[in-house]
Backbone of each chain as ProteinMPNN parsed JSONL, in Angstrom:
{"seq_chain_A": "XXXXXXXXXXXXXXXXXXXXXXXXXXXXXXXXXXXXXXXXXXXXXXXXXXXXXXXXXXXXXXXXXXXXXXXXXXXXXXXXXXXXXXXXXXXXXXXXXXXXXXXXXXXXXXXXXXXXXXXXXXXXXXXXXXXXXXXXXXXXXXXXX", "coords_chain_A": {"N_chain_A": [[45.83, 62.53, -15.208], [46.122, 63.465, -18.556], [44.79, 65.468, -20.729], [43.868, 66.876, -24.025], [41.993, 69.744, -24.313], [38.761, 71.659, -25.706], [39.616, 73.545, -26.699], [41.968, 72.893, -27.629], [44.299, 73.378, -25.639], [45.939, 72.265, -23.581], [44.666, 70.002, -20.687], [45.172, 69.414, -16.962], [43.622, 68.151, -15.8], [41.714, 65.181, -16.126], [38.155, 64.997, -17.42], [36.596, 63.13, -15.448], [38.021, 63.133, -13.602], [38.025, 66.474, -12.692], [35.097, 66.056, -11.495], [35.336, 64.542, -9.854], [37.172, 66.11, -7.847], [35.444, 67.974, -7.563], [33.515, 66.76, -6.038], [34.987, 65.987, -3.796], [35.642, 68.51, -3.082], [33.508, 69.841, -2.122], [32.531, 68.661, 0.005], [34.757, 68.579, 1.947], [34.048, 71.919, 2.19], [31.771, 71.505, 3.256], [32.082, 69.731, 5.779], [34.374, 71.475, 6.824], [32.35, 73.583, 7.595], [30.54, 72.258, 9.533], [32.728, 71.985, 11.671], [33.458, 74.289, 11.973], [30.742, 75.344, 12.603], [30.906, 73.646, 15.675], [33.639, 74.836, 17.087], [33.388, 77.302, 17.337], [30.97, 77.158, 19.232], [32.096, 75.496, 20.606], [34.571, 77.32, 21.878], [33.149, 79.689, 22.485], [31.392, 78.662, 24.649], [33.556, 77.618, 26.573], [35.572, 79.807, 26.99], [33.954, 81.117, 28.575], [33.402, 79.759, 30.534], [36.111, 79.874, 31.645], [36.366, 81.736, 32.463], [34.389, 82.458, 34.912], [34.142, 80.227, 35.537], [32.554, 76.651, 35.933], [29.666, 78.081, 36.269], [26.342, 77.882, 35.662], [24.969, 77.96, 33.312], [23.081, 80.598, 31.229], [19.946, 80.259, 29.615], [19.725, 81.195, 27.284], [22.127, 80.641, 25.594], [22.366, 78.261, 26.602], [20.17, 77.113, 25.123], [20.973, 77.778, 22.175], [23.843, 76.234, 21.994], [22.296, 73.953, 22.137], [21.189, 73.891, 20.127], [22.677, 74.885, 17.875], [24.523, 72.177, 18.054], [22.397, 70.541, 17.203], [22.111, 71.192, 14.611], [24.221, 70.959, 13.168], [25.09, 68.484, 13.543], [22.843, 67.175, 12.107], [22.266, 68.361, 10.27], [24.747, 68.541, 8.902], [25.026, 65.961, 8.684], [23.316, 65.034, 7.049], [23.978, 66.167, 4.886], [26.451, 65.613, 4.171], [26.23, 62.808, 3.853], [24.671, 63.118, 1.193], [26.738, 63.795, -0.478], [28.624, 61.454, 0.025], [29.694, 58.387, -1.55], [29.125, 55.024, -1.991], [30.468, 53.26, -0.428], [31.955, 54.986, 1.242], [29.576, 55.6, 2.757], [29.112, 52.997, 3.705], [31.316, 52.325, 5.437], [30.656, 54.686, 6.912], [28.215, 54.048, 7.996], [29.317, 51.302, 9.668], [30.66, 52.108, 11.33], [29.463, 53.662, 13.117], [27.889, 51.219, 14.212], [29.765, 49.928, 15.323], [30.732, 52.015, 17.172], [28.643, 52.382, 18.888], [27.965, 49.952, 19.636], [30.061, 49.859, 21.514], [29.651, 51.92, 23.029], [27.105, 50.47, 24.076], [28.373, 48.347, 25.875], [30.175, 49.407, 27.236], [28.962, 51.085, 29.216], [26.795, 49.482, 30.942], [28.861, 47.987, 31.867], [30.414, 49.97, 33.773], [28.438, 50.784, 34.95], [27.921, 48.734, 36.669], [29.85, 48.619, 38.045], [30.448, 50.723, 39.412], [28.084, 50.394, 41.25], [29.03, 48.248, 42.773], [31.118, 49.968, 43.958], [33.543, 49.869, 43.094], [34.456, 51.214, 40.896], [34.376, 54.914, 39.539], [31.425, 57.034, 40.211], [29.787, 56.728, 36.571], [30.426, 59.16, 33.967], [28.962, 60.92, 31.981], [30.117, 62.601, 30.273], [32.114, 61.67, 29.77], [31.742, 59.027, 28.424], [30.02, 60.1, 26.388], [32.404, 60.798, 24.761], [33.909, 58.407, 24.493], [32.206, 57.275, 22.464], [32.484, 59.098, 20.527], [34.889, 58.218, 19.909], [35.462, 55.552, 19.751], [33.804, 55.434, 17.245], [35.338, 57.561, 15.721], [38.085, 55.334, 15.341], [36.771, 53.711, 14.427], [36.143, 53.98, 11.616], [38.294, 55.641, 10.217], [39.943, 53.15, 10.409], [38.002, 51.559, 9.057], [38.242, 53.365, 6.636], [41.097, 53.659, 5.951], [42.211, 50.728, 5.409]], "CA_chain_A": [[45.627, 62.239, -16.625], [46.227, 65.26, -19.496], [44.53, 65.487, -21.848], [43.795, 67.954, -24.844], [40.752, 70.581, -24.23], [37.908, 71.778, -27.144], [40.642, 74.629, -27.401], [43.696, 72.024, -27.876], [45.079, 73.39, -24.826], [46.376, 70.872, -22.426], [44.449, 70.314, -19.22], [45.796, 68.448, -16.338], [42.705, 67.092, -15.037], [40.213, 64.972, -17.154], [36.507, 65.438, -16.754], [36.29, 62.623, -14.441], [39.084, 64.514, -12.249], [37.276, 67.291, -12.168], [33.813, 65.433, -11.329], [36.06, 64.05, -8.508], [37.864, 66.805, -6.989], [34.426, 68.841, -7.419], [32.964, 66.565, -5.127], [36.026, 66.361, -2.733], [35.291, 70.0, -2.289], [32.273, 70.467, -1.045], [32.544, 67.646, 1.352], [35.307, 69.351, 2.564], [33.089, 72.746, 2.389], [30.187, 70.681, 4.821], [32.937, 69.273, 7.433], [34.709, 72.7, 7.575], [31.157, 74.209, 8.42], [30.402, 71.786, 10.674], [33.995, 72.672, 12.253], [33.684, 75.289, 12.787], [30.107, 75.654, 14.462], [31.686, 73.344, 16.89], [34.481, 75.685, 17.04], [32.533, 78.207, 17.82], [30.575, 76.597, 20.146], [33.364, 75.629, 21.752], [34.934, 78.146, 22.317], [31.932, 80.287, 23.925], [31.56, 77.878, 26.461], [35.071, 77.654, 27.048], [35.968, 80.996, 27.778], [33.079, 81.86, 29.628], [33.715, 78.705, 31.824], [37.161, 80.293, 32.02], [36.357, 83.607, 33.019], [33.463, 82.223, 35.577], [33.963, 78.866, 36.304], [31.767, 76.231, 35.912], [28.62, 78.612, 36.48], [25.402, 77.345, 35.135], [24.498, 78.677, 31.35], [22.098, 81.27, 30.545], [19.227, 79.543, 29.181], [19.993, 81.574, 25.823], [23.39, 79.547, 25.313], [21.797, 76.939, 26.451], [19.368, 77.239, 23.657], [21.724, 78.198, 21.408], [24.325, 75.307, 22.213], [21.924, 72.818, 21.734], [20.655, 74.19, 18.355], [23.805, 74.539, 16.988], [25.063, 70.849, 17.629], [21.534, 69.755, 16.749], [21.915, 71.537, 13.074], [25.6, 70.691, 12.84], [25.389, 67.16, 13.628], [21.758, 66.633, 11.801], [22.4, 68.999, 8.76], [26.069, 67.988, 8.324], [25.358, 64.409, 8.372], [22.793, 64.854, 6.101], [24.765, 67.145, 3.508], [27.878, 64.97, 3.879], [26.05, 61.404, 3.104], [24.369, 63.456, -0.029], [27.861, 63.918, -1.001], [29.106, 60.425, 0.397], [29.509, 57.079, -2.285], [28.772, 53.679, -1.069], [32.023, 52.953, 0.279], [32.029, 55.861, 1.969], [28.645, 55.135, 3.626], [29.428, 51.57, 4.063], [32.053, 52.917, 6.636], [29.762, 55.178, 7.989], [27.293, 52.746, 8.973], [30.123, 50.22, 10.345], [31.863, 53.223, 12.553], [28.138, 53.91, 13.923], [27.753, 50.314, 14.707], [30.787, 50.041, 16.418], [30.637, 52.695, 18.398], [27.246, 51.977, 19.592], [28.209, 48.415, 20.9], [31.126, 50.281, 22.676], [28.807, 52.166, 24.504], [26.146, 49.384, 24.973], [29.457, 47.57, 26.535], [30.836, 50.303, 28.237], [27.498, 52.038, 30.538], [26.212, 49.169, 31.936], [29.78, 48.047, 32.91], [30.832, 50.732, 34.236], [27.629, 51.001, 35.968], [27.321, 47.552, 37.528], [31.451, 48.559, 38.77], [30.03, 51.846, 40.516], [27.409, 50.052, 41.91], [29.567, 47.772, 43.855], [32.358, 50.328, 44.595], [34.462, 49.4, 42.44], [34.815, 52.455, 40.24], [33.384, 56.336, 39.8], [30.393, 56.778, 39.347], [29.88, 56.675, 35.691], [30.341, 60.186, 33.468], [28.129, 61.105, 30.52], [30.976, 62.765, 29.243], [33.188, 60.747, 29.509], [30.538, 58.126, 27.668], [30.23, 60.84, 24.796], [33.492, 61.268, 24.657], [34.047, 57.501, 24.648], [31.637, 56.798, 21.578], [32.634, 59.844, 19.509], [36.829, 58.046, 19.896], [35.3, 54.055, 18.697], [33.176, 55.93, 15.72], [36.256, 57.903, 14.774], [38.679, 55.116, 15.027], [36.172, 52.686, 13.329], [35.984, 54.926, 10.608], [39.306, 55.604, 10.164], [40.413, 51.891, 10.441], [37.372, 51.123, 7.314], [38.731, 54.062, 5.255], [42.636, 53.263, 5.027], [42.526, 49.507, 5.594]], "C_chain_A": [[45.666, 63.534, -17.413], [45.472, 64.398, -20.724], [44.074, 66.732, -22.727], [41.924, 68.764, -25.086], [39.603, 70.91, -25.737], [39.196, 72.579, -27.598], [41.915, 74.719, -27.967], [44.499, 72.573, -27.055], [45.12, 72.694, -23.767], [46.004, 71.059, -21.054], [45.264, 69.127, -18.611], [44.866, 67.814, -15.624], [41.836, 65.81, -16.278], [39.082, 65.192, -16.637], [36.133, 64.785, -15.837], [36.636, 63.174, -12.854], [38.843, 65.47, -11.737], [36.358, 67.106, -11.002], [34.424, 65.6, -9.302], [36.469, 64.921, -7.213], [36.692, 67.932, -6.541], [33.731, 68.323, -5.836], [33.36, 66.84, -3.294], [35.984, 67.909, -1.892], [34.628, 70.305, -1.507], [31.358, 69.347, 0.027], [33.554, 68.498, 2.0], [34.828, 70.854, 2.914], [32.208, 72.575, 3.633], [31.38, 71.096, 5.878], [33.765, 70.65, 7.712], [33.681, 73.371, 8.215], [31.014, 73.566, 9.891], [31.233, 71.722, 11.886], [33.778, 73.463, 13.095], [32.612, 75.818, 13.316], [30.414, 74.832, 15.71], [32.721, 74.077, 17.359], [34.058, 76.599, 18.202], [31.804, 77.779, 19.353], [31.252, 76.647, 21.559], [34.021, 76.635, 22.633], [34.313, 79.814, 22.907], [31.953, 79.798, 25.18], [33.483, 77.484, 27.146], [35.618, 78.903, 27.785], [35.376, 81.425, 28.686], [32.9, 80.27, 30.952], [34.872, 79.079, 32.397], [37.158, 81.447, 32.839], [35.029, 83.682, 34.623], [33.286, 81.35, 36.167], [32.498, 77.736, 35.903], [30.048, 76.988, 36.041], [27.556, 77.823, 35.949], [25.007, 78.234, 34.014], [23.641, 79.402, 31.494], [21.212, 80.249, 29.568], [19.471, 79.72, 27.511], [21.224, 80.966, 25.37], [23.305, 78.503, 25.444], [21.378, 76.522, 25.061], [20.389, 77.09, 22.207], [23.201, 76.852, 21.03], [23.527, 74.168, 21.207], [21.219, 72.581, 20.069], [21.752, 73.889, 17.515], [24.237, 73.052, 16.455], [23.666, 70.276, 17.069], [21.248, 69.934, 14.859], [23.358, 70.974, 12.491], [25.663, 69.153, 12.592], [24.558, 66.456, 12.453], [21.848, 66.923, 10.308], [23.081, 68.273, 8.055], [25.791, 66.969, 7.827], [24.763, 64.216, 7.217], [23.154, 65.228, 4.388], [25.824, 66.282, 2.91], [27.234, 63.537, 3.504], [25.568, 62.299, 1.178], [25.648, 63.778, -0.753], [28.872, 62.496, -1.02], [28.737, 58.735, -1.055], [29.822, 56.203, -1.712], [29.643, 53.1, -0.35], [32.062, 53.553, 1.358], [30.777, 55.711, 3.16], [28.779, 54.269, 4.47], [29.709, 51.77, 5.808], [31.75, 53.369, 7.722], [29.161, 54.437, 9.242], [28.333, 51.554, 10.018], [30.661, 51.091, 11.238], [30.593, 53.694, 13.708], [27.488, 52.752, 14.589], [28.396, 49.725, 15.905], [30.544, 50.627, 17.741], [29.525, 52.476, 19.592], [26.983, 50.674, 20.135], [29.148, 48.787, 21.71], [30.498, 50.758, 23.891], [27.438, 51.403, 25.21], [27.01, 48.739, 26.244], [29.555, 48.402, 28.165], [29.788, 51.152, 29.449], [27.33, 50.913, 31.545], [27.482, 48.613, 32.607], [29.949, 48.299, 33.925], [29.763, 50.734, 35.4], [27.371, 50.09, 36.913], [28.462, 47.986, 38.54], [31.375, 49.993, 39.971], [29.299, 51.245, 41.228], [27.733, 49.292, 42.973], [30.676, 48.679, 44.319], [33.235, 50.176, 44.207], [35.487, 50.277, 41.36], [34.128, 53.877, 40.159], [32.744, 56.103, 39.46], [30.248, 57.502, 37.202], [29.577, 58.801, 34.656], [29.71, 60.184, 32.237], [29.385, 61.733, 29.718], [31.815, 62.306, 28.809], [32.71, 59.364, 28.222], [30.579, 58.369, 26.468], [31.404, 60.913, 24.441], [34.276, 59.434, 24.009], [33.247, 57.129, 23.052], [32.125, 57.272, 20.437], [34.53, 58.965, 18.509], [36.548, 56.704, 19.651], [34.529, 54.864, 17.464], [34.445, 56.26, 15.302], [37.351, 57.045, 14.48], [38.627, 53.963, 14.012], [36.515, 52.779, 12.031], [36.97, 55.284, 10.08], [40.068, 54.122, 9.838], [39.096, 50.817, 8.748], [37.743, 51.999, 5.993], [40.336, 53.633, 5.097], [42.88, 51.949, 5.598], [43.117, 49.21, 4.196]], "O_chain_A": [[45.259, 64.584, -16.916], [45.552, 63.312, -21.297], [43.884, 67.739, -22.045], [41.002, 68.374, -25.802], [39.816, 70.265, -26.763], [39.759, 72.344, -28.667], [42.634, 75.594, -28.449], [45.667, 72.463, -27.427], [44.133, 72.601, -23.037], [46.554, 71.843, -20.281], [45.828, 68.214, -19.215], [45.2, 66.938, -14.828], [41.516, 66.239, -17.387], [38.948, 65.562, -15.47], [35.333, 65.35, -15.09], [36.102, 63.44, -11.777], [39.174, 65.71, -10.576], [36.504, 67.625, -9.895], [34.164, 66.22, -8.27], [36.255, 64.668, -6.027], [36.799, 68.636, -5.536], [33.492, 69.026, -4.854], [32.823, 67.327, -2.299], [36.181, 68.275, -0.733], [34.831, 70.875, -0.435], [30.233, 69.263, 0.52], [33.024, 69.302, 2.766], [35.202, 71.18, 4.041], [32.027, 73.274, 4.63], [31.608, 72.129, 6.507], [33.833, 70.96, 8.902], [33.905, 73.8, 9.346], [31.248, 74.07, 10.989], [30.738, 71.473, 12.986], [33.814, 73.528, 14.323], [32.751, 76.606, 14.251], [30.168, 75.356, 16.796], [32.711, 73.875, 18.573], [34.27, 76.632, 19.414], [32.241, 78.174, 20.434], [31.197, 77.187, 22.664], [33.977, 76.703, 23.861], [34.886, 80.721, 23.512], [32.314, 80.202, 26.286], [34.097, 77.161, 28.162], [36.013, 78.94, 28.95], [35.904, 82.05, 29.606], [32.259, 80.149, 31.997], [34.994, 78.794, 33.588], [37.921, 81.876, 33.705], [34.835, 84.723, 35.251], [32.546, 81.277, 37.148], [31.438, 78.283, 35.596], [29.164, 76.155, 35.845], [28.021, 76.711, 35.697], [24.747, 79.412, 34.256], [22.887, 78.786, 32.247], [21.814, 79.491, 28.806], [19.442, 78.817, 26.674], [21.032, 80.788, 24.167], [23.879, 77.654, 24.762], [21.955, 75.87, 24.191], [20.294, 76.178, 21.385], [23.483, 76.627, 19.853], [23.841, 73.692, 20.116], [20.93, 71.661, 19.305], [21.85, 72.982, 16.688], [24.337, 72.65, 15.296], [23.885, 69.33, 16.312], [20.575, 69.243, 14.094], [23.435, 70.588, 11.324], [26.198, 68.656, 11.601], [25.029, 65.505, 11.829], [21.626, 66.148, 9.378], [22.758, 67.583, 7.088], [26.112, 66.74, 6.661], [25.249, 63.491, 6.35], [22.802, 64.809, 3.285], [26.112, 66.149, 1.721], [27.922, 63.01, 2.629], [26.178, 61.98, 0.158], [25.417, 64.093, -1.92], [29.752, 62.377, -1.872], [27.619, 58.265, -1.265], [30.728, 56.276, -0.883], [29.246, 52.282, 0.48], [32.182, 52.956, 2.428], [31.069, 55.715, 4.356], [28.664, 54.416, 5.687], [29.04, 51.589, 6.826], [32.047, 53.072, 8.879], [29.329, 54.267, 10.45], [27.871, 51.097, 11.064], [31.28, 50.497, 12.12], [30.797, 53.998, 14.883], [26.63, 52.983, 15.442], [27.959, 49.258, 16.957], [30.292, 50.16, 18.852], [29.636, 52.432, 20.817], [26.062, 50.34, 20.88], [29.239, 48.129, 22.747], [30.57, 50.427, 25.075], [26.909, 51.581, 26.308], [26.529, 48.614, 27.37], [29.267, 48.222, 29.348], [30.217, 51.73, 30.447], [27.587, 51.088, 32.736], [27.462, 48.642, 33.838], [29.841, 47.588, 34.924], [30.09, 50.694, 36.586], [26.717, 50.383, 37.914], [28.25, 47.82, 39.742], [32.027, 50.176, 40.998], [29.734, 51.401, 42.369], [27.096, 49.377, 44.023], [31.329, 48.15, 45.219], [34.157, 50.329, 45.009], [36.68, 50.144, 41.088], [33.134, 53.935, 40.882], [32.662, 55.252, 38.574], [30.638, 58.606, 36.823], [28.559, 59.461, 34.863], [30.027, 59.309, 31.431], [29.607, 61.349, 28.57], [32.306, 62.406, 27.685], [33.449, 58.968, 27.322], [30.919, 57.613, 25.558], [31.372, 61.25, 23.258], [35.124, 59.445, 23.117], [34.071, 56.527, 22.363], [32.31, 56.565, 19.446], [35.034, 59.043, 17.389], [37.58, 56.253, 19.154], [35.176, 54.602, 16.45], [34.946, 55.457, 14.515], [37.975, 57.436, 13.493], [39.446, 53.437, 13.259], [37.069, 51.898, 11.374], [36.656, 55.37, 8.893], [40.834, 54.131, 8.874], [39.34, 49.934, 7.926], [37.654, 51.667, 4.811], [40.7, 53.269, 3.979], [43.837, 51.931, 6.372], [43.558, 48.09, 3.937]]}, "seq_chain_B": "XXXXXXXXXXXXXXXXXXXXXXXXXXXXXXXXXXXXXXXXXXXXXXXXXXXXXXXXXXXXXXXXX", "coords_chain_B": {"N_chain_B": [[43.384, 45.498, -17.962], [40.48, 47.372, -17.646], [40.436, 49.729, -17.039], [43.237, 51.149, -17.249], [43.84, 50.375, -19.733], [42.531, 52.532, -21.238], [44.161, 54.351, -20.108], [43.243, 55.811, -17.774], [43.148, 57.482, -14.192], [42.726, 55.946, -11.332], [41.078, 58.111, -9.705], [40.191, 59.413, -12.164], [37.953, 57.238, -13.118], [36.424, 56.826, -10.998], [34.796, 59.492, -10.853], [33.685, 59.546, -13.214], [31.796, 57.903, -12.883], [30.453, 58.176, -10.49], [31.715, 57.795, -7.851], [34.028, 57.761, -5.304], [37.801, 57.834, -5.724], [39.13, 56.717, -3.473], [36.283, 54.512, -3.447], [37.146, 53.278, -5.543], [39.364, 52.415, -6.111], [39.117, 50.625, -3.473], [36.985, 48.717, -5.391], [38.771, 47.554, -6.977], [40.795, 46.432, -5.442], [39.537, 44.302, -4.429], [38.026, 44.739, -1.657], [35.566, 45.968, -1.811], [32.43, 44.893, -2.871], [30.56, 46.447, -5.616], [28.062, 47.937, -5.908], [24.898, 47.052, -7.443], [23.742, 49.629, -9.322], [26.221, 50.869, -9.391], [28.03, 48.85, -10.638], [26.536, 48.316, -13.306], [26.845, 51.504, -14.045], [29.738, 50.701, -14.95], [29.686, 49.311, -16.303], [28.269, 50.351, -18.325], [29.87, 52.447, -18.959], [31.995, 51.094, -20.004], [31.391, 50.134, -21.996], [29.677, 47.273, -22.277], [29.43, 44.481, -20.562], [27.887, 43.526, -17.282], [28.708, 41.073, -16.641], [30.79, 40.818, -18.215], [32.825, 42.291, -16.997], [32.688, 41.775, -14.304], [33.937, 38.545, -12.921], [32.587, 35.395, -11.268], [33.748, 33.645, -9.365], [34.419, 30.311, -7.645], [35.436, 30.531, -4.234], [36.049, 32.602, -4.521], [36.364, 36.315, -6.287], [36.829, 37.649, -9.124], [37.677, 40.578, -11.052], [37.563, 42.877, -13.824], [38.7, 45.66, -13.953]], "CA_chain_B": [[42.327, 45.996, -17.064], [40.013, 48.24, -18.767], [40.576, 51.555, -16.837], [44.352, 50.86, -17.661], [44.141, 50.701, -21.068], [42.048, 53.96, -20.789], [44.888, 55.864, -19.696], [42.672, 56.189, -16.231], [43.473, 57.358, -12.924], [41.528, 56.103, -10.188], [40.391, 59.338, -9.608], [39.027, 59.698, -13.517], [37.173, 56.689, -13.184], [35.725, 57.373, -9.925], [34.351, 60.604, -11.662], [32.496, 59.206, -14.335], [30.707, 56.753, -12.565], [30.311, 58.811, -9.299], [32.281, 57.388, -6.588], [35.172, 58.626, -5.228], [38.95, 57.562, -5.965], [38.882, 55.416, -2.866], [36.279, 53.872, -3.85], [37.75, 52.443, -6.952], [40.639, 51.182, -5.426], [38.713, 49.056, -3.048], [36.738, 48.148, -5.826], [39.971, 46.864, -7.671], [41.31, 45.109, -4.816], [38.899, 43.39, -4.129], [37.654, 45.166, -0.593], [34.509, 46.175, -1.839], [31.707, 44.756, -4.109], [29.943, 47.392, -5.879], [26.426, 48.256, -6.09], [24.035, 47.116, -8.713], [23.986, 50.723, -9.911], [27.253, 51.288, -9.502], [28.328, 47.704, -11.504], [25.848, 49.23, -14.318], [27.748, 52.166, -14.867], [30.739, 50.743, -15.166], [29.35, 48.291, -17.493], [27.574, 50.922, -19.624], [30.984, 53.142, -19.672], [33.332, 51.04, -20.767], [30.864, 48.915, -23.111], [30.254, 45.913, -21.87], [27.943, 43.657, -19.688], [28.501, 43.003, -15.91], [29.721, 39.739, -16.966], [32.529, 40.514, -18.744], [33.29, 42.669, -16.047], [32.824, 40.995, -12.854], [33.842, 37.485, -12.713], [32.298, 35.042, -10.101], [34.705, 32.15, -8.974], [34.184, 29.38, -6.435], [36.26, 30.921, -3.444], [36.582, 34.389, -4.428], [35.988, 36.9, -7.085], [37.761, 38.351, -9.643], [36.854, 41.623, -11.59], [38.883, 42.792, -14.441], [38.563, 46.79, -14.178]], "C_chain_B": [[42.059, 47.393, -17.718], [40.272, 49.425, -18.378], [41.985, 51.595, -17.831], [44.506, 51.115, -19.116], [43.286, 51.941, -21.567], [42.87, 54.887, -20.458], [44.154, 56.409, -18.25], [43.408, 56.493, -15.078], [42.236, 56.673, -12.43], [40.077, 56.871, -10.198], [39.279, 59.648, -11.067], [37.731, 58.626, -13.476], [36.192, 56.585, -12.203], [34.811, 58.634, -10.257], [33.271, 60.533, -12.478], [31.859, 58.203, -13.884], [29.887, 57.261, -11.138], [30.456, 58.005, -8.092], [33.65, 57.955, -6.349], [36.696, 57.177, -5.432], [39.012, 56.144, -5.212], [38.208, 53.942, -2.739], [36.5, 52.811, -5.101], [38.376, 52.065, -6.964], [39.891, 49.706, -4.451], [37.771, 48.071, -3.457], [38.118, 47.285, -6.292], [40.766, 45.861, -7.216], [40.79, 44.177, -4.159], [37.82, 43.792, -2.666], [36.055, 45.318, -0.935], [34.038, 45.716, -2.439], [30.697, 45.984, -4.578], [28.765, 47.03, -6.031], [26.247, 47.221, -7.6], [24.456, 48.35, -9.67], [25.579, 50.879, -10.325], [28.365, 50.176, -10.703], [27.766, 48.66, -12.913], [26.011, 50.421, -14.752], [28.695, 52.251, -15.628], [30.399, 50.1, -16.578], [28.914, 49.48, -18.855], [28.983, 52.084, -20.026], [31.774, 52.45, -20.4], [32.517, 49.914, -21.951], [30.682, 48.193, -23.453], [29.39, 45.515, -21.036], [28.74, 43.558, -18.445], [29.002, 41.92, -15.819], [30.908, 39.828, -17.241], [33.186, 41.441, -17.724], [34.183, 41.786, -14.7], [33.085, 39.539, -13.302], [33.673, 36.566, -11.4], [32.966, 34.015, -10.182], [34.427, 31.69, -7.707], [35.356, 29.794, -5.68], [37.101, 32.013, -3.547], [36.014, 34.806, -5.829], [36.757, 37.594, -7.78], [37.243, 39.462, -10.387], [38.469, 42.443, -12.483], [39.24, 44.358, -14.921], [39.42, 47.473, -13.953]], "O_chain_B": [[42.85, 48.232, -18.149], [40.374, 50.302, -19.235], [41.904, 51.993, -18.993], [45.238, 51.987, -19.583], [43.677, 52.26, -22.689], [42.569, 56.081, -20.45], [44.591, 57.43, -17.718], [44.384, 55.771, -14.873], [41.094, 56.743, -12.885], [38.893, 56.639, -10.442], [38.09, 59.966, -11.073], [36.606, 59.044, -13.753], [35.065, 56.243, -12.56], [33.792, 58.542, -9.572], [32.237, 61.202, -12.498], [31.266, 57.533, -14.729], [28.821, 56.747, -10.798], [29.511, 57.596, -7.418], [34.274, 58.565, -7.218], [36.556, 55.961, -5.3], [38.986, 55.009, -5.687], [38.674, 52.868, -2.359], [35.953, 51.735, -5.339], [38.504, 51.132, -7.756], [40.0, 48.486, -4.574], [37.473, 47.057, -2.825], [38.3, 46.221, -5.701], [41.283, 44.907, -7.797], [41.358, 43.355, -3.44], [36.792, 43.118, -2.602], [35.301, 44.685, -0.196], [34.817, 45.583, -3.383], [30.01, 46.443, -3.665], [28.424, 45.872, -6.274], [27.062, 46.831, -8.437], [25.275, 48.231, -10.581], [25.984, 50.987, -11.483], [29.25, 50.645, -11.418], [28.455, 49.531, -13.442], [25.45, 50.695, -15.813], [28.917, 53.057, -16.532], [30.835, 50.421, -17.683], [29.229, 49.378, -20.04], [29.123, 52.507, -21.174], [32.307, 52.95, -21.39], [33.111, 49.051, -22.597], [31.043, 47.826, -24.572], [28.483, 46.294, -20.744], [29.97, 43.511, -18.431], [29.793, 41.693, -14.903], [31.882, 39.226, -16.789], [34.396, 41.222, -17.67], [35.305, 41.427, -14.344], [32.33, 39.228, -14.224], [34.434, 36.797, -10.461], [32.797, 33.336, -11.195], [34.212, 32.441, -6.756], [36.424, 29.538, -6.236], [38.187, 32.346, -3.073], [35.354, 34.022, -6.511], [37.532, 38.302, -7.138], [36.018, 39.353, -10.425], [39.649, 42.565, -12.153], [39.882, 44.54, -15.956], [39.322, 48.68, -14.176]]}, "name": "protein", "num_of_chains": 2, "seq": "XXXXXXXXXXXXXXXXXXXXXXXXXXXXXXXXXXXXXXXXXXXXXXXXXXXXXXXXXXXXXXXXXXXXXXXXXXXXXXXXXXXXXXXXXXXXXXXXXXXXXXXXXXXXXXXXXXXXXXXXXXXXXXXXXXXXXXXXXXXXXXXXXXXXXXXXXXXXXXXXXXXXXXXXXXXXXXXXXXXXXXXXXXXXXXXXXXXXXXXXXXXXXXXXXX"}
């Protein structure tokens, strides 16, 4: 939308546009943070699994690990709904629902199918890994429906 | 449709009511129903009661924003 400023020079946003793209920002601001202490994260334990192998963590990376995702996940979420409109929530909540009947579904499955022999025994990461991929495609599938 | 004759994007009207772009599309097509609050903005921007807004019909809803 254009329209004409106090100064009669022609903007290309209007004030709503602004409002809008203001917000857009610093949602995008959060989720890059939160990025990139996973990033980070990541790529500590990555290399030093690379360079060592599976070893067992230093309690201080430990520490440190679990802080991070516990501020990243806890902060973020909290920063990014204070930035989030009802739609956007909506979603939320339905991609967190989801997921969380995937993995009600999917544990004890899996676990009744180990129990007879039937399959491995069951991986936590695989689990996390499993919840994080129905949330994101929930979530994805309520925002561009 | 009142954004429309506003000269509105999406995006502007999403702005002044505080929701984002998206949601103002899936208000428009019908996907979403809006808030209380969020009805009551719209109503108090463009000057007008949630009635003449929103319309409720037997087997769906129409809304004329």
């Amino acid at each position: 939308m254009k329209s004409v400023g106090s100064g009669g020079v022609s903007e290309a946003l209007g004030a709503g546009e602004k409002i809008e793209r203001a917000r857009r920002g610093r949602k995008l601001l959060i989720f890059g943070i939160v990025a990139g202490i996973g990033l980070v994260a990541g790529f500590a334990t990555g290399a030093r699994d690379g360079m060592l192998g599976h070893a067992a963590w230093p309690p201080a990376l430990s520490l440190a690990i679990a802080a991070s995702y516990l501020v990243a996940v806890v902060g973020g979420g909290i920063a990014l709904a204070g930035h989030s409109d009802e739609v956007e929530r909506l979603g939320q909540y339905r991609a967190a629902a989801i997921a969380g009947f995937v993995y009600m579904l999917a544990y004890p499955i899996w676990f009744a199918l180990w129990m007879g022999a039937l399959a491995p025994e069951p991986m936590h990461a695989m689990l996390f890994a499993l919840f994080w991929l129905a949330w994101s495609l929930a979530f994805i599938f309520y925002r561009f429906r | 449709m009142l954004r429309a004759e506003r000269g509105w994007s999406q995006a502007e009207l999403g702005g002044r009511i505080g929701v984002s772009r998206q949601a103002v599309n899936a208000i428009e097509t019908g996907k979403h129903d809006p808030s209380l609050p969020v009805a009551f903005r719209l109503a108090r921007l463009f000057g007008t009661s949630i009635e003449e807004i929103f319309e409720d019909e037997i087997g769906g809803e129409r809304w004329r924003v």
